[in-house]
C-alpha positions as CSV (number, residue, x, y, z in Angstrom):
1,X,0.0,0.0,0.0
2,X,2.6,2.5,0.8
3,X,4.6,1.6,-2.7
4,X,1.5,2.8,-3.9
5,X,0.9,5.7,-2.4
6,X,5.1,6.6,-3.0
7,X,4.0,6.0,-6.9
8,X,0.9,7.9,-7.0
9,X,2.8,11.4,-5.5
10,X,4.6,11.5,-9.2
11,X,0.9,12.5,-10.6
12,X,0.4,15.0,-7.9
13,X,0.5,18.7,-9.4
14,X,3.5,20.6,-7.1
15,X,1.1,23.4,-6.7
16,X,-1.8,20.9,-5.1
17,X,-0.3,20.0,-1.6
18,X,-0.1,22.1,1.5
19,X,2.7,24.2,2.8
20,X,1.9,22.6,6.3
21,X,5.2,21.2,7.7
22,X,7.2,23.6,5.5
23,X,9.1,25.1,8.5
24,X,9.1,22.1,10.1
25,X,12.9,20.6,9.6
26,X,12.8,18.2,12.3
27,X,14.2,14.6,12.0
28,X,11.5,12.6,10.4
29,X,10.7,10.2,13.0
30,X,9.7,7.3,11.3
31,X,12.7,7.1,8.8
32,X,14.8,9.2,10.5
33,X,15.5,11.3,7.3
34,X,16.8,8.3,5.7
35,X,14.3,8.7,2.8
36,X,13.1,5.1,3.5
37,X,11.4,2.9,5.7
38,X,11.2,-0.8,6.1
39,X,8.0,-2.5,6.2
40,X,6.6,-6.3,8.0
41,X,8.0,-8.3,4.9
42,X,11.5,-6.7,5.2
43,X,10.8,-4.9,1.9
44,X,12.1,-1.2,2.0
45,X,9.8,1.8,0.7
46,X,10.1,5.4,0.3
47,X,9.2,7.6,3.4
48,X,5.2,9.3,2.7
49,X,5.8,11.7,5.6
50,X,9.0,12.5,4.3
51,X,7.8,12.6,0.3
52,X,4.5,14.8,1.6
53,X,7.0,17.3,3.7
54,X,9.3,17.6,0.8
55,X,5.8,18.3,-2.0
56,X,4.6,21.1,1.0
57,X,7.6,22.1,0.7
58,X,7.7,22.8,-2.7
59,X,4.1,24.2,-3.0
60,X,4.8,26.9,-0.4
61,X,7.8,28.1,-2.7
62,X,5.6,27.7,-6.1
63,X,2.9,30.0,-4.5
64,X,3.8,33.9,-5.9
65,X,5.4,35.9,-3.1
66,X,2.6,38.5,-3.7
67,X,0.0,35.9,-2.8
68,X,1.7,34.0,-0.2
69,X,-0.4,36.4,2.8
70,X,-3.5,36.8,1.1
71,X,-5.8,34.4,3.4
72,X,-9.0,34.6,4.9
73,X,-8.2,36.0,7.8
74,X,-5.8,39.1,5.4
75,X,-9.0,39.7,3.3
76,X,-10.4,43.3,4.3
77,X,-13.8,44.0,2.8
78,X,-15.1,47.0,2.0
79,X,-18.6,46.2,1.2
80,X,-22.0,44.0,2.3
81,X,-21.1,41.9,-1.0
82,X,-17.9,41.3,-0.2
83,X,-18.6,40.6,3.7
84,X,-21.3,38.5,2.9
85,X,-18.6,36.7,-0.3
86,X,-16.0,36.1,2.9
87,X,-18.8,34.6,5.4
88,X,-20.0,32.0,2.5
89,X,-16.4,30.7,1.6
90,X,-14.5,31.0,5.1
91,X,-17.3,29.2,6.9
92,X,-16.4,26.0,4.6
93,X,-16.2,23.2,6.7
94,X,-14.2,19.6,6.8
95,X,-15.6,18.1,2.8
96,X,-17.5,20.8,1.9
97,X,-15.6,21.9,-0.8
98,X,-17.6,24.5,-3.0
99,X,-17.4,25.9,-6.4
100,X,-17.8,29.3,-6.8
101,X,-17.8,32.0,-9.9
102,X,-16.3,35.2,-8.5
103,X,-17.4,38.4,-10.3
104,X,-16.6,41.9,-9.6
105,X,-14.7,45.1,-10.9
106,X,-10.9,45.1,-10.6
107,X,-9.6,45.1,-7.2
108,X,-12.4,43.9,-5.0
109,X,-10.3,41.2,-4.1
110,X,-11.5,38.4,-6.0
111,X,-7.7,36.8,-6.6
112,X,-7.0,37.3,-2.9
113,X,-10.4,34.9,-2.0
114,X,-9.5,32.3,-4.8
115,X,-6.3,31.9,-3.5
116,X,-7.5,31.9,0.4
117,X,-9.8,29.1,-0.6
118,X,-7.1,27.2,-2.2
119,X,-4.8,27.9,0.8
120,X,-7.6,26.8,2.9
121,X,-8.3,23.6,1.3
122,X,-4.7,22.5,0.0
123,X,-2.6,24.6,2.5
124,X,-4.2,24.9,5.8
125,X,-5.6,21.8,6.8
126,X,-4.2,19.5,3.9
127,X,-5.7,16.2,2.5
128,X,-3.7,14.3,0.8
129,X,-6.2,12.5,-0.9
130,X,-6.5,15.9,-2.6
131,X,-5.9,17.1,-6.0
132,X,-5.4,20.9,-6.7
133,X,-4.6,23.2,-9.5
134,X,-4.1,27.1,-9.7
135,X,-4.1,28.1,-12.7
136,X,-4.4,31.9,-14.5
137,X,-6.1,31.9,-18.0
138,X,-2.8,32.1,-19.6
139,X,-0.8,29.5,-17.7
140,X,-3.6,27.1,-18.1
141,X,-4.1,28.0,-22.1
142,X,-0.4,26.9,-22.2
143,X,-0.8,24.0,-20.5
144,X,-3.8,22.9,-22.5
145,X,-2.1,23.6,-25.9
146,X,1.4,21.6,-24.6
147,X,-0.9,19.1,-24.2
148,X,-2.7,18.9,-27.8
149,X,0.5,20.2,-30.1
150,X,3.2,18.5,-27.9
151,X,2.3,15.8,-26.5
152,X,3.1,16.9,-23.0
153,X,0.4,15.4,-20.9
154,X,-1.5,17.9,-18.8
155,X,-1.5,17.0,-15.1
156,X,-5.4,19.0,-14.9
157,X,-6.6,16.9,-18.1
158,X,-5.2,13.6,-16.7
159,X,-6.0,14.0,-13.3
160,X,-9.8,14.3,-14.8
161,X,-9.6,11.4,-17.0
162,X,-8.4,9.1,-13.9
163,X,-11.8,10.3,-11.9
164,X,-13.2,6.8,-13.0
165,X,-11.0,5.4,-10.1
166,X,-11.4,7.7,-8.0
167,X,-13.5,10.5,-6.1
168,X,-14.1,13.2,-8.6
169,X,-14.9,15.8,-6.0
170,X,-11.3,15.7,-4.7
171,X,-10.1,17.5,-8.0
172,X,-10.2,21.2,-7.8
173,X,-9.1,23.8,-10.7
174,X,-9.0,27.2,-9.3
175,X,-9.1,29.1,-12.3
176,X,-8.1,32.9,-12.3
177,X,-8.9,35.8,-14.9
178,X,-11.2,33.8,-16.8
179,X,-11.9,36.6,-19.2
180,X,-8.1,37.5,-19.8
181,X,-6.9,36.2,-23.1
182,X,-7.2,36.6,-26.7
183,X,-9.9,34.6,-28.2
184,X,-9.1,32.4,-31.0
185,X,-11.0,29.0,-31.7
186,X,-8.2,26.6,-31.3
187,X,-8.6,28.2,-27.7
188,X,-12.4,28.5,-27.1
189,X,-12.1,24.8,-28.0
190,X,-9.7,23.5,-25.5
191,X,-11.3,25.7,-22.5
192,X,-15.0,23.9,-23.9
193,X,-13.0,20.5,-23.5
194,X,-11.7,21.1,-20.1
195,X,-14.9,22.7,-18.6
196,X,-17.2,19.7,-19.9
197,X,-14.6,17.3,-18.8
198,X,-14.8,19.2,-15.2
199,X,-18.9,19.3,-15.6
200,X,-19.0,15.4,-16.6
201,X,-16.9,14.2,-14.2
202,X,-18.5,16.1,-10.9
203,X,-15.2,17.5,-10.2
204,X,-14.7,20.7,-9.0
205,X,-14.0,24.3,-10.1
206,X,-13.6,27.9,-8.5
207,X,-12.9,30.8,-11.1
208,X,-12.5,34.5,-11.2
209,X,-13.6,37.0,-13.7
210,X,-14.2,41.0,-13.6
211,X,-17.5,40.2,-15.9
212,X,-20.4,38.4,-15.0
213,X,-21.7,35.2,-16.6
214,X,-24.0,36.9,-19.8
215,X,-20.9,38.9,-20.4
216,X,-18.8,36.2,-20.4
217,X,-20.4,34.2,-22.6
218,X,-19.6,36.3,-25.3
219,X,-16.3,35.5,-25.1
220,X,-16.1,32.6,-23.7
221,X,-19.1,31.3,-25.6
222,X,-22.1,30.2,-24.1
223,X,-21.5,26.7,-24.1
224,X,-18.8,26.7,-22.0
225,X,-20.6,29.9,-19.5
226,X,-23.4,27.4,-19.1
227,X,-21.5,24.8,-17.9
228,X,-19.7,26.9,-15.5
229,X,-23.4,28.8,-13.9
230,X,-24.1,24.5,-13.4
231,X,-20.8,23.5,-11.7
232,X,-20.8,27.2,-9.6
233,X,-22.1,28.6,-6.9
234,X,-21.9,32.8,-8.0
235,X,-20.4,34.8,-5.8
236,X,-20.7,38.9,-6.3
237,X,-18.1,41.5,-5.0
């Protein structure tokens, strides 16, 4: 079971574990920072604590050091919209992930939420039975296209496909600036395939975007808009 686990962390995204244990350079006290760890049939394995510290690690660092304070708790709203947007997403308890559109003019802090729910969900109290992406329009455009013109397998689209073995609700995209790129049809085509795949699989999805859904749609089409209003809860700033 544990060679398993050690083979599965080489599918985990390094932005979609917690930064929990980050500071925390204490001899690992089950292999002693050996690296591995004998089990009953005197086979040796690789060390989950320590493989988990070391992906924490590495998420804490891939987080941009403008973001890296912007949590719940940082989030100052100036608003009834935006007090009410905090109360809804901070008050998410143990497995209730939620999907949310967030809308609202520049700086009303939508960025600073998406990112304090993925911090809450991947960073603060980490499952590592959990999948997470963060992703801005552009990043994940290049991704996707890697994928379809190079053959470089995207870690969001394969993480989707292998839902069939396992809980779909424990992939999350946290998608950011949904309305920021240049439209073309090439790329209206591989955002339709990753939403649907997202929509048909039950997994879920948090996004950002300074216009609301009807506006949206007529640049993201409306295909792809009404798949996002069925997989999100909306959220107004």
């Amino acid at each position: 079971m544990e060679d398993l686990k050690s083979n599965l962390t080489q599918f985990r995204d390094p932005q979609s574990k917690g930064e929990q244990a980050v500071a925390n350079d204490s001899t690992c006290q089950k292999c002693h920072d050996i690296g591995f760890v004998s089990l009953a049939n005197g086979v040796k394995s690789k060390c989950i604590e320590c493989l988990e510290r070391e992906i924490a690690r590495k998420v804490a660092l891939s987080i941009p050091a403008r973001f890296r304070d912007q949590t719940f708790e940082t989030y100052q709203p100036r608003n009834k919209l935006q007090v009410e947007a905090l109360k809804r997403m901070s008050d998410e308890g143990p497995g209730e992930i939620g999907s949310y559109f967030l809308v609202g003019p520049y700086g009303c802090g939508k960025t600073h939420l998406l990112y304090s729910q993925y911090r809450n969900l991947s960073i603060g109290e980490p499952n590592f039975d959990l999948i997470y992406f963060f992703r801005t329009t552009h990043e994940l455009l290049a991704e996707l296209q890697s994928d379809q013109l190079e053959a470089a397998n995207s870690r969001i689209l394969l993480s989707l496909q292998l839902t069939r073995f396992r809980d779909p609700s424990e992939v999350h995209l946290f998608w950011d600036d949904a309305d920021k790129f240049k439209v073309t049809d090439f790329k209206l085509e591989m955002l339709f395939h990753l939403v649907d795949l997202i929509y048909r699989t039950n997994a879920k999805l948090s996004v950002t975007s300074n216009l609301d859904l009807l506006e949206l749609q007529e640049k993201l089409s409306p295909a792809i808009c009404r798949r996002i209003d069925d997989i999100c809860e909306k959220v107004k700033l």
